[in-house]
C-alpha positions as CSV (number, residue, x, y, z in Angstrom):
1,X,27.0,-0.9,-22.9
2,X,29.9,-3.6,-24.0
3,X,31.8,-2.7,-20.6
4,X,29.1,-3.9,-18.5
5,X,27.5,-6.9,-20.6
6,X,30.4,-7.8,-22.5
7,X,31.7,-10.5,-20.1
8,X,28.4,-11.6,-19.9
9,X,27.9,-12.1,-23.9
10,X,31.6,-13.9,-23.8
11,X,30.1,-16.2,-21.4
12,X,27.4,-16.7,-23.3
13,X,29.3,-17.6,-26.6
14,X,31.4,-20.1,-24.5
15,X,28.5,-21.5,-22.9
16,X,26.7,-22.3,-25.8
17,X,29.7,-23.7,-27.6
18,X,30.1,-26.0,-24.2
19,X,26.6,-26.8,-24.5
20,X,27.2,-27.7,-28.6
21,X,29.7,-29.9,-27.5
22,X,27.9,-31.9,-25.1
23,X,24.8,-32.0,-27.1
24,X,27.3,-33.6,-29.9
25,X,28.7,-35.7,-27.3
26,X,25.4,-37.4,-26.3
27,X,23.9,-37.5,-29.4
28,X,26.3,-37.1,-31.9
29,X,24.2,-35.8,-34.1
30,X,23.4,-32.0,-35.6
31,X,19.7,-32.1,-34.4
32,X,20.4,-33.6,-31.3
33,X,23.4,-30.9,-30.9
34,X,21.3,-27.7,-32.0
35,X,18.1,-29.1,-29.2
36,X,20.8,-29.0,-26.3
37,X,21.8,-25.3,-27.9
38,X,18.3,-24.8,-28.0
39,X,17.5,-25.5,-24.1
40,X,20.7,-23.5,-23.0
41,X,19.4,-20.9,-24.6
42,X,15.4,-21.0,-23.2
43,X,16.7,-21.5,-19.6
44,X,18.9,-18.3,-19.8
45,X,16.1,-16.2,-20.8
46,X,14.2,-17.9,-17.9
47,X,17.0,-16.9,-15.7
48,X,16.9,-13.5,-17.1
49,X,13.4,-12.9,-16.6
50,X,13.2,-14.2,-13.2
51,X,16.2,-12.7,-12.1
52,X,15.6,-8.8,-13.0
53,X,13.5,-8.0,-10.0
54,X,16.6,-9.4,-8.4
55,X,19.2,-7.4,-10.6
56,X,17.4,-3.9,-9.0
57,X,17.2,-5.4,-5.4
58,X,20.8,-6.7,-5.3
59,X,21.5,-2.6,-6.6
60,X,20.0,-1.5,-4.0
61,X,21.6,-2.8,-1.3
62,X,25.3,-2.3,-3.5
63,X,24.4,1.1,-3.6
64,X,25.3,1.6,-0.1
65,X,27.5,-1.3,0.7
66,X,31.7,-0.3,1.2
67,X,33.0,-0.2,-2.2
68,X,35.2,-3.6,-0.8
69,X,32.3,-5.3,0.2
70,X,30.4,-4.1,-3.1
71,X,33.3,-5.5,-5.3
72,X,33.6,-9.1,-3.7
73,X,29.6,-9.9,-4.0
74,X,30.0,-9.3,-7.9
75,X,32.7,-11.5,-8.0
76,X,33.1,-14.5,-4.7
77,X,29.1,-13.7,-4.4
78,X,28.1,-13.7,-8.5
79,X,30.7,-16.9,-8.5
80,X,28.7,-18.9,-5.4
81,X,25.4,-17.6,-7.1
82,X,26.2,-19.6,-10.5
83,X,27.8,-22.4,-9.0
84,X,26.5,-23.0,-5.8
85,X,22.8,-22.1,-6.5
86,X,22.7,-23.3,-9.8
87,X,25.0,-26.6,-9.5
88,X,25.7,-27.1,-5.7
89,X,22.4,-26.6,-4.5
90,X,20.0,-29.1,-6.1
91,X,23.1,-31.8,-5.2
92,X,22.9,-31.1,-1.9
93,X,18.6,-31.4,-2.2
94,X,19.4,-35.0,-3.3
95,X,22.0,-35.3,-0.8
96,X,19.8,-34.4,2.5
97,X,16.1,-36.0,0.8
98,X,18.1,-39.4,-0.5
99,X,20.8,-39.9,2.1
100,X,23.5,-40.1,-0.4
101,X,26.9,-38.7,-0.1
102,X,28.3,-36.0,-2.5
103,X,30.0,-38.5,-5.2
104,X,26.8,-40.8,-5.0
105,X,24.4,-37.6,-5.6
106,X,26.3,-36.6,-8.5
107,X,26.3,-40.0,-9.8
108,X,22.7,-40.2,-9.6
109,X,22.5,-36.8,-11.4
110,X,24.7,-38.0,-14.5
111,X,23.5,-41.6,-15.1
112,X,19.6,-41.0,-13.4
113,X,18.2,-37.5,-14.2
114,X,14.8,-38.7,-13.9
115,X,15.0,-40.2,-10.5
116,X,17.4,-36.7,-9.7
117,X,14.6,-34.5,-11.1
118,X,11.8,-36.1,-8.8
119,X,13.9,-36.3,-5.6
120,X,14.7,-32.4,-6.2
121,X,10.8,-31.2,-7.1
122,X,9.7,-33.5,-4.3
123,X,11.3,-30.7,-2.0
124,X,9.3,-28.3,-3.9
125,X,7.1,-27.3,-0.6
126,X,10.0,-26.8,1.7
127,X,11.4,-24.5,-1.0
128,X,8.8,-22.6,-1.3
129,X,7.9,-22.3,2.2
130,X,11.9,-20.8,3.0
131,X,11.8,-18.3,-0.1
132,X,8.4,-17.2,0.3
133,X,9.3,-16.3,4.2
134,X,12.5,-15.3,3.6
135,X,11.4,-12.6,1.0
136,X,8.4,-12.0,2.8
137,X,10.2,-10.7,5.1
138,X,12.7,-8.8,3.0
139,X,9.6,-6.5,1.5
140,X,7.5,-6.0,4.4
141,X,11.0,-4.3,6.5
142,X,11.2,-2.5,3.3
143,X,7.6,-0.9,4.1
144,X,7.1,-1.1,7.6
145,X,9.5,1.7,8.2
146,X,8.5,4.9,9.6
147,X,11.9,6.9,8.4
148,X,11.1,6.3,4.5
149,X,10.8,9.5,3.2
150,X,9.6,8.5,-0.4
151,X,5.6,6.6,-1.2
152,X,5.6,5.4,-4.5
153,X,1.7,4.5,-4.0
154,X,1.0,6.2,-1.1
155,X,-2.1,4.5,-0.2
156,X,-1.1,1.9,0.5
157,X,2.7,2.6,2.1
158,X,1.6,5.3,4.5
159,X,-0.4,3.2,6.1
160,X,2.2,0.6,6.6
161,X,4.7,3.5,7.6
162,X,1.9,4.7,10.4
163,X,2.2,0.8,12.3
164,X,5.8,0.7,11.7
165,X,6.7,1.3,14.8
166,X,4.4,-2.0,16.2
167,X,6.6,-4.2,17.4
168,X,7.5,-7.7,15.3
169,X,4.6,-6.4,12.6
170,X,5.9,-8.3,9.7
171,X,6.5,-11.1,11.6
172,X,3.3,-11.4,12.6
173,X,2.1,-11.4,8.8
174,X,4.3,-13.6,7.8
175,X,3.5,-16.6,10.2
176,X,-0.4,-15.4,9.5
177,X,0.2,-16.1,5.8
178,X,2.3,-19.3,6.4
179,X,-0.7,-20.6,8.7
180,X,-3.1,-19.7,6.1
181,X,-1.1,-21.5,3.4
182,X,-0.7,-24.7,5.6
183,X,-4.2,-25.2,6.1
184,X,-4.8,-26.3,2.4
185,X,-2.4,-28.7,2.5
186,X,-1.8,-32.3,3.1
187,X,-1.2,-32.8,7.0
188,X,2.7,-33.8,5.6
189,X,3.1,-31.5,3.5
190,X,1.6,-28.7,5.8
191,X,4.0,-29.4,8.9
192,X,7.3,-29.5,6.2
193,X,6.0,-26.1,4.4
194,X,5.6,-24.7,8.3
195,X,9.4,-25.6,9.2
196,X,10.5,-24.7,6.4
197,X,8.8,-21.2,6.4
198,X,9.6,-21.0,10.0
199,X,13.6,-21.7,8.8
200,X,13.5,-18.9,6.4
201,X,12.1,-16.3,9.1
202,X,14.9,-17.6,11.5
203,X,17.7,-16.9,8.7
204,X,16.3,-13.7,8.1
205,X,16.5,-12.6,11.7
206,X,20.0,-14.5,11.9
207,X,21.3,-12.2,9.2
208,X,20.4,-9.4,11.1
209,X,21.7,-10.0,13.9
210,X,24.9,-10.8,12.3
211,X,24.6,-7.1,10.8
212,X,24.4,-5.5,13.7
213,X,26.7,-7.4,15.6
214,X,29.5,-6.3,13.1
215,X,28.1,-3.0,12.5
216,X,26.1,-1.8,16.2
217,X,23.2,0.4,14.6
218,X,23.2,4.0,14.3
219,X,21.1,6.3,12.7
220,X,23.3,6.4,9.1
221,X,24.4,2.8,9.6
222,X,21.7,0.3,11.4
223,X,20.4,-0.4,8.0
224,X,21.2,-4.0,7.1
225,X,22.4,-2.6,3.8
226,X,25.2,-0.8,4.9
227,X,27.3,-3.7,6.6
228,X,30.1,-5.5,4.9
229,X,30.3,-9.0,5.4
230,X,26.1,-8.8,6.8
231,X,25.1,-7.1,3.7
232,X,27.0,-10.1,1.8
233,X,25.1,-12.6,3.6
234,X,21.9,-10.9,3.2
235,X,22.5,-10.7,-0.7
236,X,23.4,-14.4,-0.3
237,X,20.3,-15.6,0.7
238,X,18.3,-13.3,-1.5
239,X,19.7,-14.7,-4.5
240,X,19.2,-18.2,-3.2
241,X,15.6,-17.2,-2.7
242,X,15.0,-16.0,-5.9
243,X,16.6,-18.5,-7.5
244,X,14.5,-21.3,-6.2
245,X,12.0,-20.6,-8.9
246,X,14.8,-20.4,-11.5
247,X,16.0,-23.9,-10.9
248,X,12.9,-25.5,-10.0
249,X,11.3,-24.7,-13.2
250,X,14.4,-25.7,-15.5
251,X,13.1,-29.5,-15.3
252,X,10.1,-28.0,-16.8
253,X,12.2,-28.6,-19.9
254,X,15.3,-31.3,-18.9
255,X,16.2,-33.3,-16.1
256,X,20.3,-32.9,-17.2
257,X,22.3,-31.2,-14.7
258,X,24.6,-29.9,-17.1
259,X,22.2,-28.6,-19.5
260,X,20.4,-26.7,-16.5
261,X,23.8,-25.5,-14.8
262,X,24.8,-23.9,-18.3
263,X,21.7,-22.5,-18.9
264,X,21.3,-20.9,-15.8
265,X,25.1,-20.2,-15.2
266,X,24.1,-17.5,-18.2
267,X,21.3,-16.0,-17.1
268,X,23.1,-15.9,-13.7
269,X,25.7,-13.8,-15.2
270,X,23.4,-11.5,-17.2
271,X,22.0,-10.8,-13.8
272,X,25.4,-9.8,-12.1
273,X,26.0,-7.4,-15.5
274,X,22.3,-5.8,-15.0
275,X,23.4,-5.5,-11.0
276,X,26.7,-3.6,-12.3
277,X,25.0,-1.7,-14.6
278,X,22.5,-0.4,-12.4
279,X,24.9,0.5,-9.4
280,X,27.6,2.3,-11.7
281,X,25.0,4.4,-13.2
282,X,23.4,5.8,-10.2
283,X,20.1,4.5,-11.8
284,X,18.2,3.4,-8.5
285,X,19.4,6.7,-7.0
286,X,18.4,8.9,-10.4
287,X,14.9,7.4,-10.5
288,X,12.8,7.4,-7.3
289,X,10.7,4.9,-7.4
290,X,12.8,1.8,-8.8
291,X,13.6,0.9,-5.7
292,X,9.9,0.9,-4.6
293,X,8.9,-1.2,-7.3
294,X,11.8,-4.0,-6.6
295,X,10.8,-4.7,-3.6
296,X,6.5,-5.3,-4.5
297,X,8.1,-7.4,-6.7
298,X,10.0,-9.3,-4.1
299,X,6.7,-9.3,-2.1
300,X,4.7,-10.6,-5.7
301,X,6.8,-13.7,-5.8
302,X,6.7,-14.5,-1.9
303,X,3.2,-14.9,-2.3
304,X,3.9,-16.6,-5.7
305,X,6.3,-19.2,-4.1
306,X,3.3,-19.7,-0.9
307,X,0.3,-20.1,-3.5
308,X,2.9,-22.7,-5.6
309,X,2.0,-24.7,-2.8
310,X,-1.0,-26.0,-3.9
311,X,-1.5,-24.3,-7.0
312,X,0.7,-24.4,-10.1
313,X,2.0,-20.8,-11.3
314,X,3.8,-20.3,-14.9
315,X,6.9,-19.5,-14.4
316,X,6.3,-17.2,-17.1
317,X,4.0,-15.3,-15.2
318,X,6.0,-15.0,-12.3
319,X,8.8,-12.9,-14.3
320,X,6.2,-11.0,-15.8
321,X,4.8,-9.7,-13.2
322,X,8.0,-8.9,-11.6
323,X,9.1,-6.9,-15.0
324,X,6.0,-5.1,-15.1
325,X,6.2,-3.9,-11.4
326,X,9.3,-2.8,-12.2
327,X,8.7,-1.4,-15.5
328,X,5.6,0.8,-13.9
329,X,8.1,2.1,-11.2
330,X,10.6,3.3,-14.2
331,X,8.0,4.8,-15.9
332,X,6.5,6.8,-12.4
333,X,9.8,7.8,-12.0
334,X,10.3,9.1,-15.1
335,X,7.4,11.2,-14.7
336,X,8.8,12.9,-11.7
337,X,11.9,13.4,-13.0
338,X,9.8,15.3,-15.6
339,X,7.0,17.3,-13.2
340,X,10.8,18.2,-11.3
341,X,13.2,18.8,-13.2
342,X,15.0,20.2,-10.1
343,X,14.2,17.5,-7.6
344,X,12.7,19.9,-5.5
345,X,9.6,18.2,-5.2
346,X,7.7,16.9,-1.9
347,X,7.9,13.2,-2.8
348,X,4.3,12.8,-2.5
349,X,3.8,9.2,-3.7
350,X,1.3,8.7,-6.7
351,X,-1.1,5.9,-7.2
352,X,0.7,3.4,-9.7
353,X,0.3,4.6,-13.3
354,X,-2.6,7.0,-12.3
């Protein structure tokens, strides 16, 4: 278990000692040292609990990336996920919402978190409105495709399987739901949540067609999994989209950039050593379902991020629910593995936890 977490724990210890330091340095005081510690600590866990639906997504697309491509996502990929997501991102929010230039944006972060913290959650609907289609989109492929062989709850994915074959399906559903969404909200806020939605579904198909355009589609390889430098971008934009939520609520408890890029820079790399983990040891091949149960999670927080529109969800809830999807797909697979101890069975799918 210390092979695949230990660089993970080391960068833990170090960012916790950075995060002492700093606390030290801006307070200089014990109390004021241990409450940055403290912080560092709750916004890695956040990270963490956010992030594990993303862990068994990112797995299985790794599973069946080249072993080249597989070894520079966990390290350029993990490395732009933790700085550029965590750090780079918001900076460029404030960059684009408040017309600044890099330097000036970072200034503004140091010496004005408050104003930094409002000019980044006043982009709040435009985030959402890009993850939740982006991700949308990424679960709905998953299920509207008429070669999966395996139903984890077959009622509802055969279904789905059957209208497969329709033409621009998800699509459809997707600009449905961002229509729906956009009339609750604020004439403003509707049209920015409808570009931005409309961005996120354009990126989607970009990546795509990036895929195949490197990789022309075949019957082993047309899935936009097995590409090299497409399946990179596609993890890319995954992580960015389920890291949205991750950074978004980290002002829930500061406004200090530091404090939220070491926080999350840890949970960031707990989620690259639950990614390894789960590759190197076969586990989304050895149990059926896990797979299945990633990606509802992925479709649970789309339609998280589109109701965070105009309702406020806990970002406790959100990695709950993603945890116990997950955690129910485990457990169904388990019991298969069980009921076939062969794995000759006929991969009939079972209704949840029935």
């Amino acid at each position: 278990m210390f092979k695949h977490f230990g660089g993970s724990l080391l960068f833990t210890l170090a960012g916790l000692l950075l995060g002492a330091w700093y606390g030290w340095e801006l307070y200089g005081t014990i109390d004021g040292m241990l409450g940055i510690v403290w912080i560092c600590a709750v916004l890695a866990v956040l990270e963490v609990s956010l992030s594990f639906d993303n862990a068994a997504v990112n797995a299985s697309v790794l599973k069946d990336m080249d072993p080249v491509w597989q070894q520079r996502f966990l390290t350029w990929g993990i490395a732009i996920a933790v700085f550029g997501m965590r750090i780079v991102f918001p900076l460029v929010i404030v960059m684009v919402a408040a017309s600044l230039g890099p330097v000036e944006a970072m200034n503004l972060a140091l010496t004005d978190p408050v104003r930094y913290q409002e000019i980044v959650e006043g982009a709040h609907i435009g985030l959402m409105g890009f993850g939740g289609a982006f991700l949308g989109m990424v679960g709905l492929n998953y299920f509207f495709d008429s070669d999966k062989e395996v139903d984890w709850i077959a009622a509802i994915e055969r279904p789905l399987a059957k209208v497969a074959d329709i033409e621009a399906v998800s699509i459809g559903l997707v600009l449905a739901a961002t229509w729906g969404v956009s009339t609750v909200l604020a004439d403003a806020d509707a049209l920015t949540f409808i570009i931005a939605a409309i961005a996120g579904l354009l990126t989607y198909l970009a990546v795509e067609i990036v895929n195949h355009v490197l990789e022309p589609p075949t019957p082993s390889t047309g899935d936009v999994a097995k590409a090299g430098f497409g399946a990179f971008l596609y993890l890319e934009v995954l992580d960015a989209s389920f890291s949205f939520d991750g950074v978004i609520g980290a002002f829930a408890l500061t406004n200090n950039l530091i404090i939220i890029a070491i926080g999350l820079g840890i949970g960031a790399m707990f989620v690259r050593s639950m990614t390894i983990f789960l590759v190197k040891k076969g586990t989304m091949s050895e149990y059926r379902y896990l797979e299945h149960g990633a990606f509802y999670a992925i479709l649970a927080l789309a339609a998280i991020m589109y109701l965070n529109t105009f309702v406020h969800i806990s970002e406790v809830i959100t990695g709950l629910i993603g945890a116990v999807l997950i955690g129910l797909a485990f457990w169904s697979s388990v019991r298969w593995n069980r009921a076939n101890p062969d794995g000759d069975g006929e991969g009939e799918g079972e209704e949840a936890v029935a």
